[in-house]
Each structure stands twice: as C-alpha cells, then as structure tokens.
N, C-alpha and C positions, 0 to 999 in steps of 0.2 A: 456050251461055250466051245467055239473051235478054236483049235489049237495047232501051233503050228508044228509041221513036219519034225522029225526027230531027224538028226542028220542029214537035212537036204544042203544037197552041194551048191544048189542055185542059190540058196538061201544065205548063204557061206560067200557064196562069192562077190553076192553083190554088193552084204556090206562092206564085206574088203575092199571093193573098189573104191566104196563113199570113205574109210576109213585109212586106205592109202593115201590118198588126196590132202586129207588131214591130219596126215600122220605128222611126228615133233620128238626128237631126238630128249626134248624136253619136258613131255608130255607126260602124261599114265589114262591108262583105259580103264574104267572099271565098268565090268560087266553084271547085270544086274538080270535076273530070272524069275516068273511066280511058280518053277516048280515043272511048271509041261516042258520044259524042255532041258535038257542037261548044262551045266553050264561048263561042264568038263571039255565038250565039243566046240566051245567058241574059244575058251582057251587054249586048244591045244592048235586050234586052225590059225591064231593070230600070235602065234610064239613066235614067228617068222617077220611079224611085220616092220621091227624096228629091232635090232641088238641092245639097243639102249632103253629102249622104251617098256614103263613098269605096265603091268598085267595083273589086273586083282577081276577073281569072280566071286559072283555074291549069288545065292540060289535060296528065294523064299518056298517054304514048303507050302502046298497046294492044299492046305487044311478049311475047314469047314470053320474054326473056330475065331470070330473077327480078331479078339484081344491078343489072341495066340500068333495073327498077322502083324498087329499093330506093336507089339514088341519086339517082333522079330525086324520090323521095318526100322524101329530104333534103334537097336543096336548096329543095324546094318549100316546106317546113315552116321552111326557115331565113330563105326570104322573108317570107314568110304573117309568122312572128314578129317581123319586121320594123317590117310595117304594123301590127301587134297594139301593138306598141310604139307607135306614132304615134298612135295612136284611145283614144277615151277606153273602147271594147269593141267590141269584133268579133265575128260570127255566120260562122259558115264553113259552108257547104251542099255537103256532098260528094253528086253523081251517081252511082248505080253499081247496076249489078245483081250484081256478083260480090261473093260473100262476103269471100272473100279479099283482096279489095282493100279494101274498106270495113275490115275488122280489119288490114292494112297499115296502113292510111294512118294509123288510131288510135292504133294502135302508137309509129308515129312522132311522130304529134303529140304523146305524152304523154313520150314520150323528148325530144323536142325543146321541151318547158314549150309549147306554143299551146294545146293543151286543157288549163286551168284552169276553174275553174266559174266564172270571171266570161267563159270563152268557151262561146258558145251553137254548139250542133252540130246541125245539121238533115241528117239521112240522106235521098237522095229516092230510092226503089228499085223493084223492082217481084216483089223477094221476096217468097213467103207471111209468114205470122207464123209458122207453124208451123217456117221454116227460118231464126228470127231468132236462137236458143240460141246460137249463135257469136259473137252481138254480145252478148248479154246478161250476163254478165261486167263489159265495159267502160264499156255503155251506163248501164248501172245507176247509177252509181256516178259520171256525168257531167251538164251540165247537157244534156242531150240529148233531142232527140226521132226518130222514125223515119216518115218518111212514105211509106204504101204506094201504088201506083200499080194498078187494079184495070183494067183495059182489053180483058180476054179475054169478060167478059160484053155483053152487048146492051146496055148499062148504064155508063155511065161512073164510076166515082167513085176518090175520095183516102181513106183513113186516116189518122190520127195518133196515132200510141203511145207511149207512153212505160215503161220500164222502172222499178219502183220496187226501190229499193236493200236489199239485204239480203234477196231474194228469190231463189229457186231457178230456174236455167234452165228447169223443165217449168214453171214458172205462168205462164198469160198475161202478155203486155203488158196496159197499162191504156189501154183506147179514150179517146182525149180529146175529139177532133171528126172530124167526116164533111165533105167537099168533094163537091157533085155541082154541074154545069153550072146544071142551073135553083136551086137554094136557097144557093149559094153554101157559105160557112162555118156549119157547124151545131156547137156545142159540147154532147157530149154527160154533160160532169159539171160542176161548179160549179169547177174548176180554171181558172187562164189557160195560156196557153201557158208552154214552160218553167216549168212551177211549180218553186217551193222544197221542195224534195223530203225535207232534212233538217230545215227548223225545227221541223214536227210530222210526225212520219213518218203515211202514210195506212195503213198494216198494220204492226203493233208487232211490231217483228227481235226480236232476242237479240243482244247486243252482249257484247263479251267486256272486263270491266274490267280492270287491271293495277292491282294495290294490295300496300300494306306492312303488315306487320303491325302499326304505332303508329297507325293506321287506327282499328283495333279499338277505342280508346280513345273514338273519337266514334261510336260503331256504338252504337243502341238498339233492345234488340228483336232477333226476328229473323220470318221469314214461317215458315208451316206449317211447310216444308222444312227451320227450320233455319238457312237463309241469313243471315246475318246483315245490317245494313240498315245501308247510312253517309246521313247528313242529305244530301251534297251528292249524292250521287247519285239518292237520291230524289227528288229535286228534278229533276234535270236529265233524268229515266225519267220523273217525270208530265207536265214540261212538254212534253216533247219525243216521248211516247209510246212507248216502250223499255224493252223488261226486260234485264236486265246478267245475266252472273255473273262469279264471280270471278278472275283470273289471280295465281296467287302468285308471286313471284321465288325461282329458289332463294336467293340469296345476302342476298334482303332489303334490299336496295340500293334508291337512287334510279337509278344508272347513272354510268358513265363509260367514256370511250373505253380501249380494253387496248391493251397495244402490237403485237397482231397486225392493229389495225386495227379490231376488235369490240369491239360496247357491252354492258357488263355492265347489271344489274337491272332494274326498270322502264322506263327509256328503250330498251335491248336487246328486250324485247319488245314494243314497240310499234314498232319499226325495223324489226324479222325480222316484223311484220305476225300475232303471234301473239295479239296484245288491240289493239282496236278505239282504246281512248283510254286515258289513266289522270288522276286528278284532281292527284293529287300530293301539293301544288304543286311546282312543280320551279322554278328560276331560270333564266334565259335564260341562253346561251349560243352564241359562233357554234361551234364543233363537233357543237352535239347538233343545230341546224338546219340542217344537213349530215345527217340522216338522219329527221327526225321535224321537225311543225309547232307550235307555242306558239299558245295562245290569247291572246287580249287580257289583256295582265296587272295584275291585282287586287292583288295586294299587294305593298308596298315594305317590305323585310325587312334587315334589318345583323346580321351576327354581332357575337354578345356573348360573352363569357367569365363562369361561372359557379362558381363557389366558394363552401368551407364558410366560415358567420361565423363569429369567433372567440368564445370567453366573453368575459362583462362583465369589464372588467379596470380598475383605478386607475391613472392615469398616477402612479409614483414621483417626478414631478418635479410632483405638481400644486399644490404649493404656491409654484411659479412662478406660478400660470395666471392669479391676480386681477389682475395688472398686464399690462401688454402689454409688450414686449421694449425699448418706446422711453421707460415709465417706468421700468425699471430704470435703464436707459440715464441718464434726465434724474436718477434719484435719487444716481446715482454722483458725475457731474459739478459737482454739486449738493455736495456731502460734498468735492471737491478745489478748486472754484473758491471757494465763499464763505471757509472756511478763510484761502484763499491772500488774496484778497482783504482783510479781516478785516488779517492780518497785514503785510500792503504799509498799509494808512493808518495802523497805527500805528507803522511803523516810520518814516512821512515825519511824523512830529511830533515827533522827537528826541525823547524825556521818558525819563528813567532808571529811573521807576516803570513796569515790564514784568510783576510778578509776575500771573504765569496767564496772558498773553497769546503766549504762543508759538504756532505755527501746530499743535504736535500738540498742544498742551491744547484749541486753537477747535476741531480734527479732532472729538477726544474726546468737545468737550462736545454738538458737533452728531448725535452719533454715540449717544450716552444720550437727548437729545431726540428721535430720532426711534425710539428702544425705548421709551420713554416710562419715562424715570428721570430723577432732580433732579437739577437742576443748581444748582450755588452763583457766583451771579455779582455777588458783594459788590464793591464800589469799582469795579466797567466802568463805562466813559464809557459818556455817555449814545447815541451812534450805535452802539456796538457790542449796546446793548442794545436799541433798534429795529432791528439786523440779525437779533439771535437772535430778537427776537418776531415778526419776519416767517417764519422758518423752522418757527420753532415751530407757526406758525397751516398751512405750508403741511403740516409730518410729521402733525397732527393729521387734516386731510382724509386723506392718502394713508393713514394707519393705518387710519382708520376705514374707509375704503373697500376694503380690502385684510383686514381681518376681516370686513367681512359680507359680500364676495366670498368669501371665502375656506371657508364654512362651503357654499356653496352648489357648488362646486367638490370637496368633499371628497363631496360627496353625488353626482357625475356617475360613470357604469361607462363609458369607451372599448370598441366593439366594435370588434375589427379585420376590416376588409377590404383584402387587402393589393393582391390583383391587381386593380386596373381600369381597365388597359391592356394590350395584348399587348407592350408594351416591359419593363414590371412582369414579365409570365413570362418571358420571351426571358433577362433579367437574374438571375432565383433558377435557380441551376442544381439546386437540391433539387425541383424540382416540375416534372411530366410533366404534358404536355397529352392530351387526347382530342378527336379530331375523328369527324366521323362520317363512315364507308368509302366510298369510292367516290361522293365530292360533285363539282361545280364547281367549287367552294371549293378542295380537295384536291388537282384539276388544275391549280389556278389556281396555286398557291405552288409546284407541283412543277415549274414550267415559265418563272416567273420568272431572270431574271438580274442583278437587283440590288435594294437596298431590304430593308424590313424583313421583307418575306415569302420573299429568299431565306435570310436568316437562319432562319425557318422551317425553311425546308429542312432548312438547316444542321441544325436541331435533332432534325428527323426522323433523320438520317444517322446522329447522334450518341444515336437511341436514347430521345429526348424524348418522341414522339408515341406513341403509340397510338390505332388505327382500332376502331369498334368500330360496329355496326348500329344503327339506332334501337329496335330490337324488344332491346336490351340495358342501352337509358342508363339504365333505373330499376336493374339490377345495377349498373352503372359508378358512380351518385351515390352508392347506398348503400355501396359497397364501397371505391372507389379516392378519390371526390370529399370523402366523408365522411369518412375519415381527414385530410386538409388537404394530402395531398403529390400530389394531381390536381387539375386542373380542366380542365372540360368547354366545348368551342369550338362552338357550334352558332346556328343563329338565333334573334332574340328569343322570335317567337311560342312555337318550340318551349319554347325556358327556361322560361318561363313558365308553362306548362301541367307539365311535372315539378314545379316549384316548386308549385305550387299542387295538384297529386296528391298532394305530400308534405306538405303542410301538412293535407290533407285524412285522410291517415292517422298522423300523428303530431301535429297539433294546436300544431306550432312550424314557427317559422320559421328554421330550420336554412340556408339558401342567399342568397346574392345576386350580380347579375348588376352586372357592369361599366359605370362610367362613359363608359368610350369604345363606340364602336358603330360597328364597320370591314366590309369586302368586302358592300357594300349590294347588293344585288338585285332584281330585280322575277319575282315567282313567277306562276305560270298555269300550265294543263291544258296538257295536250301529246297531239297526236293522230296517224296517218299521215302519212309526208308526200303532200301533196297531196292528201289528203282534204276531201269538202266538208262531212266531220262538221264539222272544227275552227270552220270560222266559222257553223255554228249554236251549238257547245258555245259560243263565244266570246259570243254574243249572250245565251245565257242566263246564262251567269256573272256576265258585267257586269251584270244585271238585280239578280243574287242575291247578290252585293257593295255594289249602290247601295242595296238594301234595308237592310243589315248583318246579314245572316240567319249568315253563318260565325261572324261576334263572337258573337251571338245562343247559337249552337247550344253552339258551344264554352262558353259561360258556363253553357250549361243541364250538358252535360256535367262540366267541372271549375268549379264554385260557384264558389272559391277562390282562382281564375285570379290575382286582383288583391289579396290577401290581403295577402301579403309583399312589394308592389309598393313603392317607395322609401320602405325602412325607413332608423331614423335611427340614424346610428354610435353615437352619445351615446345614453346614458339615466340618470335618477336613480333614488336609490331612496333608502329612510328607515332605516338602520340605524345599529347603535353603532359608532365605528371604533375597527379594532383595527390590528394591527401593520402589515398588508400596505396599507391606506389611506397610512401616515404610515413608513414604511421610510426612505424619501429625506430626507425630515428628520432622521431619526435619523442618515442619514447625512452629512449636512451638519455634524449635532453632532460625530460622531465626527472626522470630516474636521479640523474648529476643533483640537478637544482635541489630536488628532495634530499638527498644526501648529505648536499653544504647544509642546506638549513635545519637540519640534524646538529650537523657540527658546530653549528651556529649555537643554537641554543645550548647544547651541550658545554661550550665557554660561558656561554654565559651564566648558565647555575652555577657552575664551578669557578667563575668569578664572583660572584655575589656570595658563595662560602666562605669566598677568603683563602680558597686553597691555592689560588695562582696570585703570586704577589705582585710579577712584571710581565703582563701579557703581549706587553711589545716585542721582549726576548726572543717569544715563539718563533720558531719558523711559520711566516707567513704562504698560503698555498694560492698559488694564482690559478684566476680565472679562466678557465676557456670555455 
C-alpha cells in the first residue's frame, strides 16, 4: 500500500488552498487519518486558517486487526457527530490511500447519520481514478469530492473529482480543478467546489417514479412510447433535468406499516429503494420517517365524509315554518293570559250583568279573531273593548305575515344531508363507511385507545368499514355511496375531484361533503431516506405550489372541480301543490276531528250515567 509523504509541504498547500475557498467563520473541519500519516501535522498547518473556525483530528491506528478498525471507526464517528452537532456544518477530510478504509470509514459515517449532504466530504488520496469504482457507489450520491495526489511524475500536481449521481461505475469522475505549485487553484468547468449536484442534474439519469393508478386521471398525453405524462412530474424532470419511468404498486396503496414490521404500497417501495421518489402526496407521519424522507410540505388537507344528497323533499310540518317557535310560544300565552286577565277585572267590579263575559267565551272570542271570524260584542264595557281591539290589531299582523310567509314556504324542497360529522355515522348503525386501504389515517384509528376514533374502531371490528384502493372509489360512489347506505372517508382535495368527475359525466350534482373536516394533515413527496434528491425535489415543489400550478392543473384536468362546491339544502320551485306539499295539515285536521269525537262520546257516556244533569249549561266549544 503506498502511502502518502509524511510532512509534504505541497501536500499541505494544496489542500489549504481547496480548503480556503471553503472556509466559514461558521464551519468546523474535522480531520480524519488510517494512521500513515500524523494527524498532528494537518492540524497544526490549518490552526491558521480561520480564528473562529473549530479543528478536531481523528487518527485510526494502522492495525492489522479489522474489528480493532471497525471500532475504532465507531467511536470515531460518534465523536465527529458530536461536534457536527455543535457547528452550524462540518467538512470532514478523510487521508487515506487504502480503499478500503476510505469505504469503511463511509460506511460508517452513513450508518452513524455524520454524512448528510449538508456534510462536506473531501477524500485526499493518491489513488488512480481508474481504481476510484469502489468509492463511486457512495461518492455519488454524497456531497463529496476526491482529491488526487499525483507525485510519481517530474511534475507535481492535485486533481479534484467529483462523481455525478446516477451514473455507472465505468464513466469517469468529472475533472473540477487542477492544483500545481506555481498556478495554484485552476478550476477547470464553471462549477464551485461541492457543487449542488441534485438541483439541476449535469447529465440527465433515469429516475424510477412510484405512482398509483388515480394518478392517471391528471396524466395528459402521453410521449412516442406510450408513457403516459403526469403535470407534476413534468415539471420537476424539466426543472431538474431527469427522465422518470414508472413504478406501479402491486396492491395500489399509498403504504402502511404491516405487522411483520414491512411497508406495503408506495412508501414500501421507495423504503426497499426500488423507485427513486414518488409525488403522492402522502401525509406525514413519524412511522413512515422511520424508513423514507418527506419533502417540504404543500398542502394542508382534513378528511371529509362524502354522501349521496337526498331528493327535494317538503317538510310535512312546513306549515309551522312562517313563525319561529317563540311566536307560537308568545301566540299561546297570549290566548291564556289576556282571557284570564279580561275575566279577574270583571270579576273585581261585582256587577250581576256577566252575560258573555266568562273566561271560556273571552277564550272563544279571541280565538275566532285570530281565524279571522265575527265576533258579537254588543253591551262590553268599554275597556274590554280596547282589550279585544288591541288583540285584534296584533292577530291581524301575525295572520297576514304568516299567509304571505306561508305561500313562500310551501314553495321550499328540503334536501337532505344527513351525515356531516363522523359522530352523525358512528350513531346510524344502517350505514357502512369506506376508508381508503392502507392510509395513515387507517393506522392512526387502529392504534388509538380512547376518544372518537377508537370508537372507529369499534365499528371496524363490528363490521362497519370497508377498505377499498383509490384506483376503485369511482366503483365504490357509484355502487355502495349512491345507494345512501355508504359513505366514503377520504381527504377533501380527493372528494372533490370524484365529485366533479361525476358531475362531469352525469351533469348533476348527486354528492356532498361534510360540514366538519377532521385528522388534518400536511401532504408532500417522499423520497429515500437520506437522499439528497429530497431537498432539491423539496425546493422545486415549493416553487410549484407558490405558483398554484397543482390547483391550476387539476382544474384544467376536472373543469368541474368546484361545480357542486357548497350547494344549498333549501331550494324552491314554481309548481301547483298537491297532497304530499300539505299531508301534515291534513293531519292536524284529522288529529282535531278525532279529538272532538273523543269528546263527543265521552258526554255522551257521562250522560247516559246520569252524572250531568243540564248539558246545555256546559260551555259549548266552537267549531273550526
């Protein structure tokens, strides 16, 4: 194994010059060794390079024994993460000629979280490039560069390479600059050091997307091939310079964790590293980032509950509806207090002339006034007669206002919408919910231990729920939702776009979505974990949300979207009424009739006892 010079000054200088460059007030360097060379001497050469800037060296001993490395590389890396922790970012500069230590040490680093892409990795070796395939895997895919040491010719000089991501071990590294003693730093492409390697890729990969089939509904077009085209990904392949294909799920899922530990659909293959990213959107959760990374997230989503509207229907009691509940209320009180009233002052004036002034004839007569029939009120004192033209004056407002409310009211169709709340279904035990398989949402109630979503549960257990894929809710509305003994549990955006596909081919507004708006989320792309795709994918997203290009797209695709958006229960219409308008009346009449002839017969047993001696006495009760 060759190894590099002990104290060479060339050696010294030239990473100082790659390490001026990048130097950061805010920074820390940590220096990393397998041993051949001191790491006394790089520290004491870069003490100089920044006042502020931290300085830690790390020196693996040159042993023969692997376990004796592979623990020393851990604890090294559980340091290093330390100080990583403390800095606002860290540059780590591993020494090394041997291959295999440089992919150790990586190894570890990436096991032990210190190489993230916001840590800078500078290799300094004095391997060919030709023997760099071993790192190029790792390097790739890091924010890294490799700096070669060239020392065997007459000629002194440095290399600096970088591997671009998503390229094959045989393609070269990408030359970035040259180091030679007299010209110093020479950059030989328009890149900085550590370039951004994901915002716009410099040779256009093939990336593997992970997609569902309700997808296809925003897909326009498709290329020569066939391939079909979704808006957002188009977008994020031109920005970013990237051709995609496609990864299907078997099961058509978004994903969730199974109980052997493995994630089914979508998130499952971007976890098992079988598709590159997938759009989605997916909702956060801490389980799924335990195995995959979320993008910056775009949208703020609440499931809703979705149900058939009922038919225009009459309310049978709408000949209550012209008054409100507290003029009935005042017209009642009204009818027993004035009466009573009425009858107390003429009983505190003693006078033996009483005919017609009993409290059920004032009842009576108040009671024909405000059906509007005559009354005969010959010989009343004169206060009793400003009592009744005060009542008089008020049944005529309440009459009039209660017929021309009244006409306008028989003209309104109630539409029912029963559920819009999940407490509304939890309580009809006639109606089965549908959720869509394998959600967050789905994990989230199944794992609760009190509250309304173990109730949920409960209703799962009990046979309530059904699971069903997205690539099936246009069967599940038409089939289970559309009869009235389903409804469908899923997020707004989605509801909305079915609802407006089906208004698009049926031309009615058959559906509507829930007053309340529960288990809110925040959705984004989801990438590898630890990937430095995600936070380029994160950077364009955001870009293509602050635009409104997804509301956009979608409206291009379903017109409709907003069609049957808060429709109104109430509607009128212009027709003649016939039975089913005025039923309830009819039965109020029927109601009366039954009642008298109740009362009827009921004198009449109790005349034929013998217990009434002068039935003409009675107070007799008029008709209406």
């Amino acid at each position: 194994m060759k190894r590099l010079p002990v104290n060479n000054t060339l050696n010294i200088n030239a990473l100082e010059s790659v390490l001026t460059i990048q130097s950061d007030a805010r920074s820390s360097l940590v220096f990393v060794t397998d041993g051949t060379n001191t790491a006394t001497s790089f520290l004491s050469a870069f003490l100089g390079l920044s006042p502020h800037i931290g300085i830690s060296a790390f020196e693996v001993s040159d042993g023969q024994d692997a376990n004796t490395t592979q623990t020393q590389l851990s604890r090294l890396v559980s340091q290093a993460r330390q100080l990583k922790q403390m800095s606002w970012s860290v540059m780590v500069v591993v020494v090394s000629d041997d291959p295999a230590f440089l992919s150790a040490f990586v190894d570890w680093s990436l096991k032990g979280r210190l190489l993230v892409w916001s840590t800078r990795l500078l290799a300094v070796t004095r391997i060919p490039v030709t023997r760099h395939r071993i790192l190029h895997k790792i390097f790739s895919s890091m924010n890294a560069m490799i700096m070669t040491i060239n020392d065997s010719s007459k000629y002194y000089s440095c290399r600096i390479f970088i591997y671009l991501p998503y390229t094959s071990p045989q393609q070269k590294p990408l030359l970035l600059a040259k180091w030679t003693p007299g010209r110093s730093l020479v950059f030989t492409t328009l890149l900085p050091l550590f370039p951004d390697k994901y915002t716009r890729f410099l040779q256009r990969p093939t990336l593997a997307l992970a997609i569902e089939a309700f997808r296809s509904s925003e897909v326009q077009g498709a290329d020569p091939s066939g391939r079909r085209k979704d808006n957002t990904a188009e977008y994020l392949a031109q920005g970013m310079n990237f051709s995609y294909w496609y990864v299907h799920t078997p099961d058509g899922t978004f994903g969730s964790k199974q109980q052997d530990g493995s994630w089914s659909g979508m998130t499952g293959l971007v976890a098992r590293r079988e598709a590159d990213f997938s759009i989605g959107p997916f909702s956060l959760s801490y389980s799924r980032t335990e195995v995959i990374d979320f993008t910056y997230p775009v949208l703020l989503q609440y499931a809703m509950i979705l149900g058939v509207r009922g038919s225009p229907e009459v309310s049978p009691g709408g000949f209550f509806l012209p008054l409100q509940p507290m003029v009935w209320l005042g017209i009642a009180i009204s009818l027993l207090a004035l009466p009573t009233l009425m009858y107390l002052l003429t009983y505190c004036q003693h006078t033996e002339n009483r005919d017609g002034e009993s409290w059920p004839e004032d009842t009576f007569t108040m009671v024909r006034v405000l059906l509007q029939q005559d009354s005969w009120i010959s010989g009343w004192r004169w206060w009793r007669r400003v009592g009744l033209a005060g009542w008089m004056f008020a049944a005529v407002v309440v009459v009039r206002s209660y017929a021309g409310n009244l006409m306008s009211v028989l003209a309104v169709r109630h539409i029912q919408q029963p559920y819009q709340s999940l407490r509304h279904v939890l309580d009809d035990p006639h109606v089965t919910m549908v959720w869509q398989t394998n959600t967050s949402n789905v994990q989230y109630y199944r794992s609760v231990e009190s509250g309304i979503y173990r109730e949920v549960r409960e209703a799962e257990e009990a046979g309530r729920i059904r699971h069903h894929t997205i690539m099936e809710f246009s069967n599940v509305i038409n089939t289970m939702v559309r009869p009235g003994h389903h409804v469908l549990v899923a997020f707004e955006l989605m509801l909305l776009m079915m609802i407006g596909q089906d208004y698009t081919s049926t031309g009615r507004c058959d559906f509507y979505t829930s007053k309340e708006r529960f288990l809110p989320a925040m959705l984004s792309m989801i990438g590898q974990k630890d990937s430095p795709l995600v936070p380029a994918l994160s950077k364009r997203e955001t870009s293509l949300s602050e635009a409104g290009l997804q509301y956009q797209w979608i409206k291009t695709v379903v017109p409709n979207i907003t069609s049957c958006h808060n429709l109104p229960t109430r509607i009128t219409v212009s027709t003649t009424l016939s039975f089913t308008n005025l039923w309830g009346m009819f039965a109020v009449l029927a109601g009366g009739h039954a009642v008298g002839l109740l009362i009827l017969l009921f004198e009449i047993v109790y005349k034929a006892a013998g217990r009434w001696t002068n039935v003409d006495a009675l107070p007799h009760f008029p008709v209406v």
